[in-house]
N, C-alpha and C positions, 0 to 999 in steps of 0.2 A: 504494500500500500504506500509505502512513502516513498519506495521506486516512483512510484506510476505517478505521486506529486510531483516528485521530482522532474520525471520525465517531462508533464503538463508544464510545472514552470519555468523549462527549460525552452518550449515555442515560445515564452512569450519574454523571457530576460535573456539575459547575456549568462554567460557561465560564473562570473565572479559577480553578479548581482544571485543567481540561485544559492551560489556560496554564501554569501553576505544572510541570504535570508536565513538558511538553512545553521549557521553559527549563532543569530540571535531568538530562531523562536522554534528550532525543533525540540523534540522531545528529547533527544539526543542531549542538545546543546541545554536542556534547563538539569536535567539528569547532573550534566558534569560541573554544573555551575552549584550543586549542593554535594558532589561527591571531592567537589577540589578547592572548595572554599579554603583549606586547611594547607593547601598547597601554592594558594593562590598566584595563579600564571599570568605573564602576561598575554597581549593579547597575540605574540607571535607563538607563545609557547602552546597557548588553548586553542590557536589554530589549530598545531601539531598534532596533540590530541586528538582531540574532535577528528579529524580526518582519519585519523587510527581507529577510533572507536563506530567510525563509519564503514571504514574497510573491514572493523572485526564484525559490526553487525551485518554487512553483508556475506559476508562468511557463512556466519551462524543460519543465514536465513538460505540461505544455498545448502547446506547441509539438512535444515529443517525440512526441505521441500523433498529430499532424499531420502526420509524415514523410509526404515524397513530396508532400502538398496545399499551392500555393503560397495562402499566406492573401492574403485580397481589400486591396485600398488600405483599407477602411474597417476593417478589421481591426487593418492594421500601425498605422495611425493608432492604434487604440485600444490597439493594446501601447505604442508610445510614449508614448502621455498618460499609461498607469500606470508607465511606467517614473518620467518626469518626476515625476510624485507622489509615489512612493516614495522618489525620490533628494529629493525639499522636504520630507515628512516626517522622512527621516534629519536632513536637511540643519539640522532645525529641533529637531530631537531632542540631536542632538550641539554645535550653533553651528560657525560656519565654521574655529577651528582643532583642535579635536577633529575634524570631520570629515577635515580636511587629516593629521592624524594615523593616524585611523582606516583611510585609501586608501594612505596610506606602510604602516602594520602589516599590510593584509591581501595586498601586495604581496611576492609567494615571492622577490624578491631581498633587499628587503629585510630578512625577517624571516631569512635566510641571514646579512646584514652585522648583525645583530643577535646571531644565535648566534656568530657569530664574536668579537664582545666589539665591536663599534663601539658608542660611545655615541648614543644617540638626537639628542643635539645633534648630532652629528658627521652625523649620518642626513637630519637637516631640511636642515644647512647643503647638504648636497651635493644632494637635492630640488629644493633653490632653485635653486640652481648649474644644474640640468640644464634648469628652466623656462629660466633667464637663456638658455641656450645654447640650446636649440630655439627661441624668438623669436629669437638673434643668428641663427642660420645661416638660420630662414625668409626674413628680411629680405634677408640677403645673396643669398638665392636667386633670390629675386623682383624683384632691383635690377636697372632694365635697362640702366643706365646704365654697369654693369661690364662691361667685355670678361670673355670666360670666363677668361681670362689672374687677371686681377682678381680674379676670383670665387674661384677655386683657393685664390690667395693668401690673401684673407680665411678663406675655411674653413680650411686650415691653419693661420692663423693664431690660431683662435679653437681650434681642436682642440690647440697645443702649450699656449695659455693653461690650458685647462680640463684637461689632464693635470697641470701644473705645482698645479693649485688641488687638483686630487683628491690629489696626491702628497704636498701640502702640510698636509691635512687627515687623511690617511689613512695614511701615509707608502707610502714605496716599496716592490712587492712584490717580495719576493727569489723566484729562479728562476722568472721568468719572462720 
């Protein structure tokens, strides 16, 4: 359906007035204006966006139309390469820590520790915290060298640390 607007007010504007519309009053475009309040872009970066989340909705809605038909290896192949494109596009659109910002803000926990009043530094530091910790415990997992005994030990040990770190940044929550 928003193709086929699309299409119609394409007879009648130019392509970068369809654009113009299509950035300030689709559903699209009010969508990202409450999911990125927290990231707040300019307006060359919420272009970026938006075209990304345009290209993934049309994705999604080509895949939708395909329920039930498994797409052929030549196929997935070809959604992946547009994926990978669209995410080097973004990727080049925003620079690597705007994007890094941009995957923390479009993220529904996140922008919850947001409205809750965490400061955005507080947001990154504990981001980082969570990389550090999924590499510590992958490591620890894959160690063959630990008895399971060992293994235990190290994950809890790395799980009382990274409470202590979260408690320390966020403080302790009462009743719970």
């Amino acid at each position: 359906m928003r193709r086929k607007l699309r299409d119609e007010l394409a007879t009648v504007l130019t392509p970068e007035q369809v654009e113009n519309y299509e950035v300030r009053s689709s559903d699209t475009a009010n969508t990202m204006r409450y999911q990125l309040q927290f990231f707040e872009p300019n307006e060359a970066e919420f272009r970026a966006v938006f075209k990304y989340k345009q290209m993934e909705e049309d994705m999604n809605a080509a895949r939708n139309a395909s329920v039930g038909q498994r797409p052929s290896a030549d196929e997935m192949k070809a959604q992946q390469q547009t994926q990978k494109e669209m995410e080097s596009t973004l990727s080049q659109a925003l620079g690597p820590d705007r994007l890094k910002e941009y995957k923390l803000a479009d993220q529904y926990e996140v922008r919850n520790l947001l409205d809750a009043g965490v400061s955005k530094e507080t947001i990154f530091k504990v981001a980082d915290m969570k990389t550090a910790v999924e590499d510590a415990t992958r490591k620890i997992r894959l160690d063959k060298t630990m008895t399971p005994e060992q293994r235990n030990a190290a994950l809890q040990a790395v799980q009382a640390e990274t409470q202590k770190s979260v408690n320390d940044l966020l403080g302790e929550r009462r009743g719970t």
